[in-house]
C-alpha positions in Angstrom: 7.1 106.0 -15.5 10.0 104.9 -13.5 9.9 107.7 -10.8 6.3 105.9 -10.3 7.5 102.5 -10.0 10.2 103.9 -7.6 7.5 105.5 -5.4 5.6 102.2 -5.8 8.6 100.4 -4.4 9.2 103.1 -1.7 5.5 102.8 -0.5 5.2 99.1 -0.4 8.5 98.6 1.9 7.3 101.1 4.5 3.5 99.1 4.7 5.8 96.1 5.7 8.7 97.2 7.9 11.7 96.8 4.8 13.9 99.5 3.4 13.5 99.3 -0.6 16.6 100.8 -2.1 16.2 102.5 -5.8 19.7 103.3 -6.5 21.4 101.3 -8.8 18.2 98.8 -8.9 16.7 98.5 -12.1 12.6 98.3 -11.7 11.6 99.2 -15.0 11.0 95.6 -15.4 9.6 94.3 -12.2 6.2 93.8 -11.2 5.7 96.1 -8.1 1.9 95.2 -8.0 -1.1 98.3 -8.1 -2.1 100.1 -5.9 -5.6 101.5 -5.9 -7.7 103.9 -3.2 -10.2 106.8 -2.7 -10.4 109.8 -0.8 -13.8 111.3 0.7 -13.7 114.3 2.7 -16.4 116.3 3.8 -16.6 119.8 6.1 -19.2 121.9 7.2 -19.5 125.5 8.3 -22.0 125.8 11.3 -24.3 129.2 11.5 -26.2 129.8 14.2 -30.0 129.2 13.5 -32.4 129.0 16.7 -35.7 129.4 14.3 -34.7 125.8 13.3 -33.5 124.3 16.6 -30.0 124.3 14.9 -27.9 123.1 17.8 -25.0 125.1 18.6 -21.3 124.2 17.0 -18.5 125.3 19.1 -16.2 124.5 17.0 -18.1 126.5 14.0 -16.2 124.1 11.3 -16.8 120.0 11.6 -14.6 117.4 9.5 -14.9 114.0 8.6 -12.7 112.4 5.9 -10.7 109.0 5.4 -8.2 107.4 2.8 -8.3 104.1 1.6 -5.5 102.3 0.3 -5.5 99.4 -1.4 -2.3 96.8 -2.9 -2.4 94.1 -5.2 0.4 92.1 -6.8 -0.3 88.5 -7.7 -2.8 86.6 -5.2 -1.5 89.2 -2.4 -3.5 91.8 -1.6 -2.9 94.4 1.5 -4.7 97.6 2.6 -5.6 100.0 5.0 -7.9 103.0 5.7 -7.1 105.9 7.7 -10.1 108.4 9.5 -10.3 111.6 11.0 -13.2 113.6 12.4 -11.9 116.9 13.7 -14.8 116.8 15.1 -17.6 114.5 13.6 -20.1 116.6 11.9 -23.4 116.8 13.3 -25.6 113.8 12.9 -22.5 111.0 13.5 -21.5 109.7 17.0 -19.9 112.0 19.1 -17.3 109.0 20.1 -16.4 109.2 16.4 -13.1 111.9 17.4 -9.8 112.7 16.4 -7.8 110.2 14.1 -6.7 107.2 13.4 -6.4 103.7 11.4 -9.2 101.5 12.6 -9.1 99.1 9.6 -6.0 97.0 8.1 -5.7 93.8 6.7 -3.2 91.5 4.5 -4.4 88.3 2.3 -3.6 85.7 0.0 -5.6 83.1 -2.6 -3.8 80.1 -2.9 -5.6 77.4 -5.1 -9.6 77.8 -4.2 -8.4 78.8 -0.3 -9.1 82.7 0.3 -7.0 84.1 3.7 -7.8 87.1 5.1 -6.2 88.5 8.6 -6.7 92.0 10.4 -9.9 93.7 9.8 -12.5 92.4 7.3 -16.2 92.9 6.0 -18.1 89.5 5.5 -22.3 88.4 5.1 -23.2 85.1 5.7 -26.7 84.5 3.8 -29.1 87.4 3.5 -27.5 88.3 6.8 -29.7 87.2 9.6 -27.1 85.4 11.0 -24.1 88.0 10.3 -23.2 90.8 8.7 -20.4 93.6 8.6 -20.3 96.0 6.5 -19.1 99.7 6.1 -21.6 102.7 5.6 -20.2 106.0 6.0 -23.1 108.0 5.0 -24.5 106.2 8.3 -21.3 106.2 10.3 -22.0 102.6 10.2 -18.5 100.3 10.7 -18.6 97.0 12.7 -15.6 95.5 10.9 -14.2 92.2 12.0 -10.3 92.0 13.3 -9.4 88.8 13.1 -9.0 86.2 11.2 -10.9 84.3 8.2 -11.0 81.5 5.6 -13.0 81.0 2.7 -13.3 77.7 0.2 -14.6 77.7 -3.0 -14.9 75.0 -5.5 -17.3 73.9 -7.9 -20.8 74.9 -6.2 -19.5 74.5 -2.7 -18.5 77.7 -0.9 -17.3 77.6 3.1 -16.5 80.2 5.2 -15.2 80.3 8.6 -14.1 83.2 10.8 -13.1 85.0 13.9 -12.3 88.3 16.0 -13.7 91.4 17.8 -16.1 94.0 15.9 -15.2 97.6 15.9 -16.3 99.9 18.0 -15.3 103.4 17.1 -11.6 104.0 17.4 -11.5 100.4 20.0 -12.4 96.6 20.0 -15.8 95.0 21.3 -16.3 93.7 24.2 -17.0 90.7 22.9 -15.2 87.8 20.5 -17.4 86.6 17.8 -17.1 83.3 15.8 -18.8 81.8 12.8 -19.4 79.6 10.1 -21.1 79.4 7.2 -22.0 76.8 3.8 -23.7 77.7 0.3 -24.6 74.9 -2.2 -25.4 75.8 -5.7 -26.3 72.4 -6.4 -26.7 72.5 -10.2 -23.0 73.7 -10.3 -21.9 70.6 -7.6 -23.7 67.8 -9.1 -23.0 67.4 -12.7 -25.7 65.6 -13.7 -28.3 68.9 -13.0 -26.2 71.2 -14.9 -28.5 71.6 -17.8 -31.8 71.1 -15.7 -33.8 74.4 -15.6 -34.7 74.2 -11.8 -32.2 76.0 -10.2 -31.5 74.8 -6.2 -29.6 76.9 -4.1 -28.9 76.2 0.1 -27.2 77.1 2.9 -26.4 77.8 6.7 -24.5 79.5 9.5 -23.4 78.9 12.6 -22.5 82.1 14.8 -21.5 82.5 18.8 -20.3 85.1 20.6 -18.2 85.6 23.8 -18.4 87.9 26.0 -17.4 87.3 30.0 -20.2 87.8 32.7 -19.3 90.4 35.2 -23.0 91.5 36.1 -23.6 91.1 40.0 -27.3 91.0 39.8 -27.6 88.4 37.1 -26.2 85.3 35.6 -25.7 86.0 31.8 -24.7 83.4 29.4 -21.4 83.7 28.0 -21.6 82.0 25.0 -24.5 82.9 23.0 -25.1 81.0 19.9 -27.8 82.0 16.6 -28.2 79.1 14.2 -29.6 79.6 10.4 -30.9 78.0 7.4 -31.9 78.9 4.0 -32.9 78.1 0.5 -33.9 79.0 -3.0 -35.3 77.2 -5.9 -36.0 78.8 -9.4 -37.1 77.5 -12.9 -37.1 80.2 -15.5 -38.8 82.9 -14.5 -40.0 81.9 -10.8 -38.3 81.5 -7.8 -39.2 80.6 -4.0 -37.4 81.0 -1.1 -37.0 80.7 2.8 -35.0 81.7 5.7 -35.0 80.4 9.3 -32.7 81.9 12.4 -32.6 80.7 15.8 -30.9 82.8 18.5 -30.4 81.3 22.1 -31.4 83.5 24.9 -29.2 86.7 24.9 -30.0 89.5 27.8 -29.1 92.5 26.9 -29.8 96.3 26.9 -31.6 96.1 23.9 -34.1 93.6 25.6 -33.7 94.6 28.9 -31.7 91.8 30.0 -34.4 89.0 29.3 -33.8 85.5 29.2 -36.2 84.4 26.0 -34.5 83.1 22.8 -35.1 84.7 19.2 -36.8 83.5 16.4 -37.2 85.0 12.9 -38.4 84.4 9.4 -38.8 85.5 6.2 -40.3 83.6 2.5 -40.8 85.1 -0.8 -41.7 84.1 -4.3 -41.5 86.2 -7.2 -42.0 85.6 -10.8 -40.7 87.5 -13.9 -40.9 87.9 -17.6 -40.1 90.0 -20.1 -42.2 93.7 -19.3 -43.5 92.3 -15.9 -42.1 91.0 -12.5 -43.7 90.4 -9.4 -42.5 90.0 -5.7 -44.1 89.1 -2.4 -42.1 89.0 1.0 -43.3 88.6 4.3 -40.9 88.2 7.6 -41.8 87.4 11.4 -39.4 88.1 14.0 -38.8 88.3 18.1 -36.0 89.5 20.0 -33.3 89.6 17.1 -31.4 92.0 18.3 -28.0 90.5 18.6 -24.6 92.8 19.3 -20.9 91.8 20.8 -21.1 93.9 23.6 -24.8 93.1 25.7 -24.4 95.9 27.4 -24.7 98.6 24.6 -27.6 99.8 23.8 -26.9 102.8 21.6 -29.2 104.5 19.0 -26.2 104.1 17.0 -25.7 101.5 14.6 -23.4 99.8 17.2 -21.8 96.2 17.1 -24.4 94.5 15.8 -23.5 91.5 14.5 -27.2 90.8 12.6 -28.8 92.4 9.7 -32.2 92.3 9.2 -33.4 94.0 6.1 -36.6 96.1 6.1 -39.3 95.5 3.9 -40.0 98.5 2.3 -39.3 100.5 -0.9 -36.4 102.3 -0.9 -37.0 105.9 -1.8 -35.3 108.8 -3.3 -37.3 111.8 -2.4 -36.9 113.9 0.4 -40.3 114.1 1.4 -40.7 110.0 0.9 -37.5 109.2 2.3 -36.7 111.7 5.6 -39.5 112.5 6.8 -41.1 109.8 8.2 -39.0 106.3 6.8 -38.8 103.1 8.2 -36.3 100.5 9.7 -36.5 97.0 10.7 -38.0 97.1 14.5 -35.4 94.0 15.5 -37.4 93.1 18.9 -40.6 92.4 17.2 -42.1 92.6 14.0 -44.1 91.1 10.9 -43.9 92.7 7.7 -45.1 92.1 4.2 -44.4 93.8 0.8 -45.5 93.2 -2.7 -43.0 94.7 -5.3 -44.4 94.7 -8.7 -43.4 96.5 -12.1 -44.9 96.3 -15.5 -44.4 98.0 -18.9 -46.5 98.7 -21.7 -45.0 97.8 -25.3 -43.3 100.6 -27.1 -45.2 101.7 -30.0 -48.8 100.9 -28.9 -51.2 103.5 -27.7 -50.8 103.7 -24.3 -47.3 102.9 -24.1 -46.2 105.3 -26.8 -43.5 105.5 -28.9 -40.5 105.1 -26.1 -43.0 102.7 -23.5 -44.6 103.4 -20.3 -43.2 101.8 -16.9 -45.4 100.8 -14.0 -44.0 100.5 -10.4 -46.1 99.5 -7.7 -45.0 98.4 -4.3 -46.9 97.7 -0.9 -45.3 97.1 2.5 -46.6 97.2 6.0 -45.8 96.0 9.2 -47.6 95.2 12.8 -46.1 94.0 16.1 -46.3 90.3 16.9 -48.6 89.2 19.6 -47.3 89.0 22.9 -48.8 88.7 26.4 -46.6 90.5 29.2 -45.7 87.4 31.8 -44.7 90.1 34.5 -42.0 87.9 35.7 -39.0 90.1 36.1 -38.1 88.9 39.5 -38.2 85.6 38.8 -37.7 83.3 35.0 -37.0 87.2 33.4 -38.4 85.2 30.2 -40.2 89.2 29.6 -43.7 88.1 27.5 -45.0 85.0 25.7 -45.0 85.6 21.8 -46.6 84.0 19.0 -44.6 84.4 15.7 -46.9 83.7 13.4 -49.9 85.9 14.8 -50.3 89.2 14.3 -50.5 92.0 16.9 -52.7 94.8 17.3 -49.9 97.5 17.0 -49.8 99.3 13.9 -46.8 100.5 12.8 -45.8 101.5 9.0 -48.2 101.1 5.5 -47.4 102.2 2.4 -48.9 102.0 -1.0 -47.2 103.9 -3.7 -47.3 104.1 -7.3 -44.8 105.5 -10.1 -45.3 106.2 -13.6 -42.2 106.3 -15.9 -43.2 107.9 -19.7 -40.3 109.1 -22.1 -42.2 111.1 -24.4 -39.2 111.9 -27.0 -35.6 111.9 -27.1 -35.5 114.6 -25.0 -38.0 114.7 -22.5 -39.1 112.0 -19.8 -41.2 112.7 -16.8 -42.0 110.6 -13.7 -45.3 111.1 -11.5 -45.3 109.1 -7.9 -47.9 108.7 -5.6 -47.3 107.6 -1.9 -50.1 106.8 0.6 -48.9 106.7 4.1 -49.7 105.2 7.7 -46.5 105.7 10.2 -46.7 105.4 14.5 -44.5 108.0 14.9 -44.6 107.0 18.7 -43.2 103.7 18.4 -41.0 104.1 15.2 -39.5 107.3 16.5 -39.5 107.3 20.3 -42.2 109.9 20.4 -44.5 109.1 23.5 -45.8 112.3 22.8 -47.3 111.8 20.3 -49.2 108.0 21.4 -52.5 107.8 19.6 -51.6 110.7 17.0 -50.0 108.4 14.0 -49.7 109.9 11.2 -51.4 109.4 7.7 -50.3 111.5 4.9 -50.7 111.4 1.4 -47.4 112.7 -1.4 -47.6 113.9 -5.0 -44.5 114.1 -6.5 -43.6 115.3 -10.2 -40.0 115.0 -11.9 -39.4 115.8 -15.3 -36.1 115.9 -17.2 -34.9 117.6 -20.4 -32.0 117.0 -22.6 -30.9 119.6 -24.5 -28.0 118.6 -26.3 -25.8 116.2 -25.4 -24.2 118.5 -22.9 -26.9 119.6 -21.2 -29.6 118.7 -19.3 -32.7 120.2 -16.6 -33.9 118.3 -14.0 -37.0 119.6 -11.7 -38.9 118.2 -8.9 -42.1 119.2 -7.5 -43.7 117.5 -4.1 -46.4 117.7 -1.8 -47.2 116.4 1.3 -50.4 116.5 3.4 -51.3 115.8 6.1 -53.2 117.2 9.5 -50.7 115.3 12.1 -47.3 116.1 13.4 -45.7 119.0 11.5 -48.8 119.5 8.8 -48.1 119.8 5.4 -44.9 119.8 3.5 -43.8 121.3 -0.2 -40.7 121.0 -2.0 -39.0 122.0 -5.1 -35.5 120.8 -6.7 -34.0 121.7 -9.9 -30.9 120.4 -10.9 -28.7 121.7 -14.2 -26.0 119.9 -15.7 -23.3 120.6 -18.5 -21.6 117.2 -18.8 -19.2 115.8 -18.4 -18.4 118.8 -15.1 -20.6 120.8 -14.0 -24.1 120.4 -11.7 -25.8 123.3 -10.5 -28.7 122.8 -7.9 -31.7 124.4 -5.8 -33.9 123.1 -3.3 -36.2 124.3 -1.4 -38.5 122.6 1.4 -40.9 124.4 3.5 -43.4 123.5 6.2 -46.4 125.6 4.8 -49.2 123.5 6.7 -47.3 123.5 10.3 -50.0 125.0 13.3 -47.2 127.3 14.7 -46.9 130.0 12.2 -43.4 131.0 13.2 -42.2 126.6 12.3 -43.7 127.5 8.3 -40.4 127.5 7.5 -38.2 127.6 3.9 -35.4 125.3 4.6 -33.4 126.5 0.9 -30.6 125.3 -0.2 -28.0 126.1 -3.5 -25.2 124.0 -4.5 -22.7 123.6 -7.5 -20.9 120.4 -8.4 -17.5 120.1 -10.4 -16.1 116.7 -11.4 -13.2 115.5 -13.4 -12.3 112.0 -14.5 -12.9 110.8 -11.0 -12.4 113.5 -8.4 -15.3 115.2 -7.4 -16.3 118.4 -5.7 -19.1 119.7 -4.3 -20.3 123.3 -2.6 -23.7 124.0 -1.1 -25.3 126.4 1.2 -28.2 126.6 3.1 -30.5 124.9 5.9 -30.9 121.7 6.3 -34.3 120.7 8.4 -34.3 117.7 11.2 -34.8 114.6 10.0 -34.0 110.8 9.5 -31.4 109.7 7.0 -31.4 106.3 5.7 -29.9 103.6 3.6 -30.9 100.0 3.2 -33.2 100.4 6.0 -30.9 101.7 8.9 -31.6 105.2 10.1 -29.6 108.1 11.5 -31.3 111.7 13.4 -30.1 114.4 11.1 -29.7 117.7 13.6 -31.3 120.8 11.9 -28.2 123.3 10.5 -27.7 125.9 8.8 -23.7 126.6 6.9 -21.8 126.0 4.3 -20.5 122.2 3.3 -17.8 121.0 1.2 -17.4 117.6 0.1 -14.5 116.2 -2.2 -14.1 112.3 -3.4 -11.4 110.8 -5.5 -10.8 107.4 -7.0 -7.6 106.1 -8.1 
């Protein structure tokens, strides 16, 4: 224990530039703080595959992997992450390269003040107006270096904040600045303490900078996006609304237009006990908003927005790579209706254990626009209407799962997906204009428990359909001896694809070991191209075929 708090000593005078010396010091008493961190590391093998348009890997073995580290003592907190892609395996951005500490930061809470400097994440609101945030299953980091303040007290929350967003192993171009209010008015004013209706409100205020050196155009330097929100609930209802305004921002994402942004989004939901129900809808035009104008990347790059995408979140491969769906940020109006119910334990159709209903509905269209055809002149691009619908199609899906524990050991789950998806539009396909895609998926999952120790989980899907690649099976099964050891196969193959030589088994095996919280894991096998997404941002997945190692560890 002492040789710990040594090295604890040792560690915390290097992060700060001070020589910490052991001898003759008694620590055994002294409060040197925590530190706290994770690894995750991840390697590939490459193979040569051509029958699956595997791109070719001159390097043969690919690495990403980074540290955090993380100190606490008191209301002090300091921490940095270090990164290294040796190089970036397939599917990341190429500028991701080589090594380096991209994020660092120290703070301190004194009274209800929060003070943060060097790199931070932060969301203001559902994040319409800002948000940074970290995603390395993406490659996603548009950290803020800078600094920020935060107030607290008694309902009231303020935050205020500036710096330059990430941008791979460099800054942005641009300096962004914001603020930002929440009122939880039941917890401000005493008097509504006890009344049911809950009222909740807020706003932001966010500019960015970036200096004009185009020589065709005159670009705004200072481009501001205002928004407001609220929320009000009574037991088991709520009702809400969000509003952002961005002022005109030509960029490469618009194609250097001079027409402001709008966008909006309402819900109301209601829930009891065995049943809840959502409906969303959002309208939006030319949100696309990033630090640097002149980036426009199919990377998650510098954006400084976030604007959620109104679907269901799935989990199967055939539901969620194939042919998903993100947020199209230059225009769109979407809906969804989220709903789940249960049937009562013990009654007939619910059986002994109860049976769960989800059911969810999303779909989205263009807004209407009229082309104005006035590039050489106001550059205002088209007129829009944000609150009528256009006649593009783009994304509809109705699906449906059933969730029945039959004993203690057995519960099974059948899902249903019906599906309408442009493929053109929503994957930059021009190809395939007027060929959009309607497919209908089956998919089965049942899971058995042995013992206590053990348990079998399977998977079987379907997918048909006569556009694109034709129909898709797959199979998973998944075996587990708790608490360290997984064992997996999966197998996906493009049975219904015209081309005979593309009806293709894309197999994969894989084995799993974890302890307390270090993890391992080994697979082999293809992997087909795809899309890869979380939260409604999307990354290409290259076809491959090797061998990949992943470790993670918590301390």
């Amino acid at each position: 224990m002492r040789l710990k708090r040594i090295a604890l000593a040792l560690f915390i005078g290097s992060c700060f530039g001070q020589q910490v010396v052991a001898q003759n010091i008694d620590l055994s008493n002294k409060d040197l703080g925590e530190i706290h961190g994770n690894f995750d590391l991840g390697a590939q093998y490459y193979r040569d595959d051509s029958l699956i348009g595997a791109p070719p890997v001159p390097e043969q073995v690919l690495f990403n992997g980074f540290l955090n580290l993380n100190y606490t003592r008191g209301n002090f907190r300091a921490g940095l992450r270090y990164e290294s892609y040796q190089n970036a395996m397939l599917g990341y951005s190429p500028e991701y390269k080589g090594n380096g500490i991209p994020y660092r930061y120290a703070g301190y809470t004194l009274g209800n003040f929060d003070f943060t400097a060097g790199n931070f994440y932060e969301q203001f609101g559902n994040g319409f107006a800002l948000r940074s945030y970290f995603e390395p299953t993406l490659g996603v980091d548009n950290s803020i270096d800078g600094f920020r303040v935060k107030y607290t007290n008694n309902g009231l929350a303020i935050k205020a904040l500036i710096g330059t967003q990430r941008n791979y192993f460099e800054q942005s171009a641009g300096i962004v600045r914001g603020a930002d209010f929440q009122i939880q008015l039941n917890e401000l004013v005493k008097s509504m303490g006890d009344n049911p209706t809950k009222l909740q409100f807020g706003g932001s205020v966010v500019s960015k900078y970036q200096e004009d050196n185009n020589p065709d155009l005159i670009l705004p330097e200072n481009v501001m996006l205002i928004d407001g929100r609220i929320k009000v609930s009574r037991k088991g209802l709520f009702v809400f609304g969000e509003y952002a305004f961005k002022y005109n921002d030509p960029s490469a994402d618009n194609q250097y237009i001079y027409r402001n942004g709008q966008s909006l989004e309402a819900g109301i939901g209601y829930a009891r006990r065995g049943f809840g129900i959502n409906l969303t809808g959002h309208t939006l035009i030319n949100m696309s908003y990033r630090s640097d104008r002149n980036n426009s990347s199919q990377f998650v790059e510098e954006y400084i927005n976030f604007v959620p995408s109104l679907t269901k979140p799935h989990s199967y491969l055939l539901m969620s790579t194939l042919y998903p769906y993100a947020t199209q940020l230059q225009n769109e109006m979407a809906f969804q209706v989220d709903a789940v119910f249960k049937l009562k334990r013990g009654s007939k159709l619910g059986g002994k254990y109860g049976t769960t209903f989800f059911v969810n509905l999303s779909m989205a269209n263009d807004v209407d626009t009229t082309n104005l055809n006035d590039m050489n002149s106001t550059r205002l691009g088209y007129n829009a209407d944000l609150f009528s619908l256009g006649s593009m199609r783009l994304w509809q899906d109705f699906n449906i799962k059933i969730v029945r524990k039959f004993n203690k050991h057995f519960e099974m789950k059948l899902t249903y997906q019906n599906l309408f998806y442009n493929i053109a539009q929503l994957q930059g396909k021009p190809e395939y204009r007027g060929k959009d895609i309607f497919a209908n998926v089956v998919i089965a999952e049942g899971k058995y428990k042995f013992n206590r120790k053990h348990t079998l989980r399977m998977e079987g899907q379907i997918l048909l359909t006569e556009q694109h690649d034709g129909n898709w099976a797959a199979a998973v099964a998944e075996y587990t001896v708790s608490p360290h050891w997984t064992f997996s196969l999966l197998d996906q193959y493009n049975f219904g694809n015209k081309d005979e030589v593309k009806r293709i088994h894309y197999f994969t095996a894989g084995v799993g070991y974890t302890e307390k919280a270090n993890r391992i894991m080994l697979s082999y096998g293809r992997q087909r191209e795809g899309l890869f997404c979380v939260g409604g941002i999307c990354r290409v997945v290259p076809a491959s075929n090797g061998v990949k190692l992943t470790l993670t560890s918590t301390f």
